[in-house]
C-alpha positions as CSV (number, residue, x, y, z in Angstrom):
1,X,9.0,20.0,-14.6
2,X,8.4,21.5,-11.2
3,X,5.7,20.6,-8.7
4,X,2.5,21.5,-9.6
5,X,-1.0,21.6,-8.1
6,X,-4.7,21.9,-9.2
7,X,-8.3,21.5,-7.6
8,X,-9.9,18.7,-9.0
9,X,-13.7,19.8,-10.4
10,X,-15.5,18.9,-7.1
11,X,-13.3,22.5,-5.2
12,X,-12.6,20.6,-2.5
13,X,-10.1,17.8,-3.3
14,X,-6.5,19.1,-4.1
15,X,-4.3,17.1,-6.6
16,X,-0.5,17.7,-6.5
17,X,1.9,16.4,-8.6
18,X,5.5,16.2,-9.0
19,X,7.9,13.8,-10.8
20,X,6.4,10.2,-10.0
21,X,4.6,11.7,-6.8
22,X,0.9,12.3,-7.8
23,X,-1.3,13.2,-4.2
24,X,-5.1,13.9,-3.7
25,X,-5.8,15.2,-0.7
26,X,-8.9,16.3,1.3
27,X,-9.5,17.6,4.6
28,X,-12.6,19.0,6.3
29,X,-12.7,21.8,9.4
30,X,-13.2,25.1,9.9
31,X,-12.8,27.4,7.0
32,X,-9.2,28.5,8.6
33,X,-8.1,24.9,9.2
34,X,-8.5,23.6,5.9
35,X,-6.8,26.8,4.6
36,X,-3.9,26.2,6.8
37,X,-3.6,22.6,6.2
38,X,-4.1,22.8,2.7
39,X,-1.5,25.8,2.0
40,X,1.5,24.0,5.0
41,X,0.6,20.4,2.3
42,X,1.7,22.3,-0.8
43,X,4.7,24.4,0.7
44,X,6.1,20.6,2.5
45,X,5.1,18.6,-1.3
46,X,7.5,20.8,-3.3
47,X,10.3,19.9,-1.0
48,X,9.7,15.9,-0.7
49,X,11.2,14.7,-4.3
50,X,14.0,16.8,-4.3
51,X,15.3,15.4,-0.6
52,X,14.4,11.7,-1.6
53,X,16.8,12.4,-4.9
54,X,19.4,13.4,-2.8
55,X,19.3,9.9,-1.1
56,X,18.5,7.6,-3.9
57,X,21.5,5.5,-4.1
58,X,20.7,4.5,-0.1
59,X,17.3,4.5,-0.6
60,X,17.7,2.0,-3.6
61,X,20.1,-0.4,-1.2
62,X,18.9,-3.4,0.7
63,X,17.9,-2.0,4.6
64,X,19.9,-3.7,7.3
65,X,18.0,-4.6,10.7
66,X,19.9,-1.3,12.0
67,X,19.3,0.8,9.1
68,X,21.2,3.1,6.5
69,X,21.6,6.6,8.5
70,X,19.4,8.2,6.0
71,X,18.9,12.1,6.8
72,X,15.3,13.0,5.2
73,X,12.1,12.8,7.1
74,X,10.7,10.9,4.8
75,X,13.8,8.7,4.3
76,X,13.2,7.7,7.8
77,X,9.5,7.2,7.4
78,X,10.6,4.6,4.6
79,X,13.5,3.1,6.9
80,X,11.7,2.6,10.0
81,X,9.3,0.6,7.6
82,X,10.9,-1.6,6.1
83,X,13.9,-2.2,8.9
84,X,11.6,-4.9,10.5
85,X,11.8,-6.7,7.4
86,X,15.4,-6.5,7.0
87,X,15.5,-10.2,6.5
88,X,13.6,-10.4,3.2
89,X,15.8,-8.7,1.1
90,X,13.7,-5.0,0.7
91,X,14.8,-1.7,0.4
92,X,13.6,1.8,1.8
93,X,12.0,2.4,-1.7
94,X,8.8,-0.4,-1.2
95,X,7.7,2.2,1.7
96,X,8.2,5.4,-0.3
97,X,4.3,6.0,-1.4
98,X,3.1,5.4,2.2
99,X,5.8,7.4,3.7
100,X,5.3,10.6,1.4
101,X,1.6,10.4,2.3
102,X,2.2,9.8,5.9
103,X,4.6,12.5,5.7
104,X,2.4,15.1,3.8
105,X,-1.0,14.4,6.2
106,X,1.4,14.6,9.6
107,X,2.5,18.3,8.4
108,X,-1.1,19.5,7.6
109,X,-2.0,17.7,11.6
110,X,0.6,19.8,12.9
111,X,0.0,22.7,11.9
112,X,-4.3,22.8,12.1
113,X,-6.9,21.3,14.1
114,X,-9.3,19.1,11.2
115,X,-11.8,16.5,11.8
116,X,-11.1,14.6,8.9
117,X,-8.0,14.3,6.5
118,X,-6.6,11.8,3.7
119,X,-3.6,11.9,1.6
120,X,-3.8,9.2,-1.2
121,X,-0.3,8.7,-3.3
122,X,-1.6,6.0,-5.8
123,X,-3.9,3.7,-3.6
124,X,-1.7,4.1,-0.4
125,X,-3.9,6.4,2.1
126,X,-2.5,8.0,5.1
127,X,-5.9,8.8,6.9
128,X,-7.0,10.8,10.3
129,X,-10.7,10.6,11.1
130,X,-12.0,12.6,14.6
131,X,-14.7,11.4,16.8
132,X,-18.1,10.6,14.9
133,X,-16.0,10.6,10.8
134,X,-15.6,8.1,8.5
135,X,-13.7,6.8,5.3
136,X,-15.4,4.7,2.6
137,X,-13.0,2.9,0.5
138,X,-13.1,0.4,-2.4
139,X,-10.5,-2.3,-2.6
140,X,-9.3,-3.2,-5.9
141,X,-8.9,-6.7,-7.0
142,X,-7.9,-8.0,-10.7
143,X,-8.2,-4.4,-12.8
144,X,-10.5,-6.1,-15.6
145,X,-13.3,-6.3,-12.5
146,X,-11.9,-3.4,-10.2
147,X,-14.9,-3.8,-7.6
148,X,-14.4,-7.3,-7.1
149,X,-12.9,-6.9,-3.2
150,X,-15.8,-5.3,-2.3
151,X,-15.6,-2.0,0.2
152,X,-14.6,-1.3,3.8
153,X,-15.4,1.7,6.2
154,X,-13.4,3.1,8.5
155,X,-14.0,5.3,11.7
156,X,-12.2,7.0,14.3
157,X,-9.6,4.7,16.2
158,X,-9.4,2.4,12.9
159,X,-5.6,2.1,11.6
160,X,-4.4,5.4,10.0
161,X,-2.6,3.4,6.5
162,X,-3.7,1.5,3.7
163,X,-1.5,0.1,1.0
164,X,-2.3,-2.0,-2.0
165,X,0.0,-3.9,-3.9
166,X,0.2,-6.3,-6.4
167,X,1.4,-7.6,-10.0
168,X,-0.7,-4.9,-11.5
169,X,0.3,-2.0,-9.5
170,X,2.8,0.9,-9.9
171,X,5.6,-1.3,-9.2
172,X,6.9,-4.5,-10.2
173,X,5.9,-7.3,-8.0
174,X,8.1,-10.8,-7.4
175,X,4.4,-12.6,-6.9
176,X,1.5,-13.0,-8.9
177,X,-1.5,-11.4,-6.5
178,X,-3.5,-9.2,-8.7
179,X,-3.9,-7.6,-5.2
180,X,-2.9,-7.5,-1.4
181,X,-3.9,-4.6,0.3
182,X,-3.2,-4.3,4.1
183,X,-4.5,-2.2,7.0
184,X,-1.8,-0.7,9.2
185,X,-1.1,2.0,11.9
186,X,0.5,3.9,8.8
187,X,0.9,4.1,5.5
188,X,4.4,3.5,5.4
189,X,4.0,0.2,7.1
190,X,1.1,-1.0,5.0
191,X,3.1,-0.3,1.9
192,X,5.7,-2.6,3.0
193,X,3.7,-5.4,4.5
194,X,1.5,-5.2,1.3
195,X,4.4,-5.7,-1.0
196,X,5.8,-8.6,0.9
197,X,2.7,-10.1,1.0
198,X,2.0,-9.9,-2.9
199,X,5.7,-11.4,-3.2
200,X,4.4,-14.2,-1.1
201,X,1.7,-14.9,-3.3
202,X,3.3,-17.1,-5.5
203,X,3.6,-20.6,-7.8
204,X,7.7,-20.3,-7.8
205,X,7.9,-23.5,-10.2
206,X,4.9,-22.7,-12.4
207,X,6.6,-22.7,-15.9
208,X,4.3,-20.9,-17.5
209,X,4.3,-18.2,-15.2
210,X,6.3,-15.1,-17.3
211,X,9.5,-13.2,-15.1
212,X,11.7,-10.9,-16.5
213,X,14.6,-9.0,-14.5
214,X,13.5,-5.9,-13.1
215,X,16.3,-3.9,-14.8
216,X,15.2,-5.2,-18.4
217,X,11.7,-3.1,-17.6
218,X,13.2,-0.5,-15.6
219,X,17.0,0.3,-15.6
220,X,16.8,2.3,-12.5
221,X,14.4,0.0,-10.6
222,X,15.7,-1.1,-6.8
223,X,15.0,-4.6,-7.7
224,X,18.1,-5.0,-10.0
225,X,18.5,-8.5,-11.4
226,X,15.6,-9.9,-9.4
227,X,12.6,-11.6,-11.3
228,X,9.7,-9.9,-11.6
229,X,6.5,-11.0,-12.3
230,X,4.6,-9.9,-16.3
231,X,2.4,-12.7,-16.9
232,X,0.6,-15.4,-15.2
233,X,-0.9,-17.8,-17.1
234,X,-4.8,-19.1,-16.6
235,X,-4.5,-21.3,-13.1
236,X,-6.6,-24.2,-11.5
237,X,-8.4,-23.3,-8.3
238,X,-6.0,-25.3,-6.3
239,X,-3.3,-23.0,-8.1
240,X,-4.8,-20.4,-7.1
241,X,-5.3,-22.0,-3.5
242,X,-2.1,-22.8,-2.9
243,X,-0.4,-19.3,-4.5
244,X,-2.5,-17.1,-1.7
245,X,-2.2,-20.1,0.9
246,X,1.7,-18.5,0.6
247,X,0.2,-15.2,1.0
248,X,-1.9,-16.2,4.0
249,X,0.8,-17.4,6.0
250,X,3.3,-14.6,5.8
251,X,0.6,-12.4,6.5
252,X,-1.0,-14.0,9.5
253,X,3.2,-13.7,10.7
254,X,2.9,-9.8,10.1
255,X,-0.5,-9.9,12.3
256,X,1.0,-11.5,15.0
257,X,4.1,-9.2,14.8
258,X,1.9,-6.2,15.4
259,X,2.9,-5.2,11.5
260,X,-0.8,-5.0,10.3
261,X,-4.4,-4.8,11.3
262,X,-5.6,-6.8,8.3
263,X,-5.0,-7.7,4.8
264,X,-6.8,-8.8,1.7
265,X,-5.3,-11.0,-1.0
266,X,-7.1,-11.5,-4.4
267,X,-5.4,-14.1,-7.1
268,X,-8.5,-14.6,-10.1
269,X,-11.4,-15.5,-8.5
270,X,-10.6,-16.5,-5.2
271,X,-10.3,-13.8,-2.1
272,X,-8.6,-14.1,1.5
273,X,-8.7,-11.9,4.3
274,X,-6.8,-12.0,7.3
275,X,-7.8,-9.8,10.3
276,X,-10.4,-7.8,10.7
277,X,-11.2,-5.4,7.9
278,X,-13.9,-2.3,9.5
279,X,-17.2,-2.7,7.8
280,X,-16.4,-5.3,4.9
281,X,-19.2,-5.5,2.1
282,X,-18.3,-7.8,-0.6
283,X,-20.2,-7.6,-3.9
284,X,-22.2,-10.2,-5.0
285,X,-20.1,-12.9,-6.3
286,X,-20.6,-13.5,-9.9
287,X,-20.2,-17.2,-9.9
288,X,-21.4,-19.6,-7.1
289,X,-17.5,-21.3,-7.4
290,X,-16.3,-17.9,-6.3
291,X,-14.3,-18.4,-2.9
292,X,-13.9,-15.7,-0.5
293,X,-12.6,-16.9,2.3
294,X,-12.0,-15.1,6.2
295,X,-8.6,-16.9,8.1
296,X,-7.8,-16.3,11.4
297,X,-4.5,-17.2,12.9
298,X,-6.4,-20.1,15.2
299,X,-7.6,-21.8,11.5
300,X,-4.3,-21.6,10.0
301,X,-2.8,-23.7,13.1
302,X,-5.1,-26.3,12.6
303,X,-5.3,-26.4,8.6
C-alpha cells in the first residue's frame, strides 16, 4: 500500500499514513499558507518511508559517538539524536517518530509563513507556536486511566518536541514506566531521551517482572536479543519509588546536559516530574496515597 491521506471530520486536521508512519497535522494562517503548507507536507510524506527503507540495516545498528554516515534527512534527524547517547547502547531507530515529525513540520515552515503548526506521529509532537498561540496537551499515564498525568500548555518560546514513551507504547521498552514523556527543543531528541528514560525506570532483579527477547515479539525489531519488558507484576510503593527513583536520576543527567526541558515519569500510582513542564494541571488524585512528586536537580543532591 502506498501513502495515503484523508481529512479527519473536523476539515481542518489532515491524517497521512503510510507503512508504520501514521501523521495528524494542523496548521493555522492565511488561507494561502495553510494550502501551501499542507500540499509541500503531503508531497515530502510520500517520500520519507521509502528513503528510511533504503537505510534500514544502519538505521537498525548501534550509533557510535561519531555516527554512521547515514544519507537521508531524516536519517540525520535520527543520528544527530541519538549520537549523544552513543554510550547506552541505542540506535538511530528510538528517534525515528520524532524525526519524521520534525522533518515533515520544518518542510511545511519552509515553504509558508503559519502562526501555528503540529505534526503528531503517535504521541511525538513536533510543534511551532508564533507570538500570542498555544498548544494544549494531555499526558498519558497507565492506558487503563489515560488522564492520569494531567495536561500541560505550551506557548511561544516553549520547547518545539514532545515524546512519550513507555512499556505500553508503540515500541518495546527495556523498563517498566507505563509512561515518560519529555519536553525537548525537538522531537527527535525527546523521542530519544523519553526512551532512555523509560529503560531507566526499572526493578532489574524483580523476579516477577515478565522479559522476553525483542526478536521473539518482533523478528525485525533493532533491539535483537535484548529483554524487553511484557509484564510487571503488582508492586509496593517503595517498588514503585525506587523503579522511577532510576528514572529520576538519568533524567535530571539529560537536564543538566541541555538534552531536555522536562520530563514526566508515571509507574502505577506514583508520578515524578523533573523540570519545568509550561502550565501543569494535574487531575484530582483519586486516592489521598497518590504521590506526585516535583524533583529538582538541587533535591536530588541532597536526597
Amino acid at each position: 500500500m502506498g501513502a495515503s491521506a484523508r481529512w479527519l471530520p473536523d476539515g481542518k486536521r489532515l491524517h497521512l499514513q503510510h507503512g508504520p508512519i501514521d501523521l495528524i497535522i494542523e496548521v493555522s494562517g492565511t488561507l494561502d499558507s495553510v494550502d501551501v503548507a499542507y500540499r509541500k507536507a503531503w508531497e515530502r510524506f510520500q517520500t520519507v518511508l521509502g528513503e528510511l527503507v533504503e537505510e534500514l540495516p544502519l538505521l537498525r545498528t548501534l550509533c557510535p559517538a561519531d555516527g554512521l554516515g547515514l544519507q537521508g534527512a531524516v536519517a540525520h534527524r535520527m543520528e544527530a539524536a541519538v549520537k549523544p547517547h552513543a554510550a547506552r547502547m541505542l540506535t538511530p531507530m528510538a528517534a525515528v517518530a520524532g524525526a519524521v515529525a520534525d522533518e515533515v513540520l520544518e518542510v511545511m515552515l519552509s515553504a509558508s509563513d503559519l502562526d501555528r503548526a503540529y505534526v503528531n506521529n503517535g504521541g511525538d509532537i513536533a510543534l511551532f507556536l508564533g507570538e500570542g498561540q498555544r498548544y494544549d496537551i494531555a499526558m498519558i499515564g497507565n492506558p487503563e486511566n489515560p488522564a492520569r498525568l494531567g495536561t500541560i500548555c505550551l506557548r511561544a518560546g516553549d520547547p518545539a518536541g514532545i515524546a512519550t514513551s513507555g512499556r505500553h507504547g508503540r515500541s518495546h521498552s527495556l523498563g517498566i514506566a507505563d509512561s515518560v514523556t519529555v519536553l525537548a527543543a525537538t522531537a527527535a531528541e525527546a523521542d530519544a531521551a523519553a526512551t532512555l528514560i523509560a529503560n531507566a525506570v526499572d526493578l532489574p532483579e524483580h523476579p516477577l517482572v515478565k522479559r522476553v527477547a525483542a526478536r521473539d515479539l518482533d523478528p525485525d525489531s533493532d533491539l535483537g536479543d535484548r529483554l524487553v519488558t511484557v509484564d510487571v507484576p503488582p508492586l509496593s510503593a517503595m517498588e514503585t519509588a525506587r523503579a522511577l527513583e532510576a528514572g529520576v536520576q538519568r533524567a535530571v543527567d539529560f537536564q543538566a546536559k541541555g538534552m531536555l526541558k522536562a520530563a514526566a515519569l508515571c509507574l502505577g500510582d506514583q508520578i515524578r516530574v523533573v523540570g519545568d513542564l509550561p502550565g501543569w494541571q494535574t487531575l484530582p488524585k483519586k486516592d489521598p496515597t497518590e504521590r506526585n512528586i516535583k524533583v529538582t536537580s538541587e533535591e536530588l543532591c541532597l536526597a
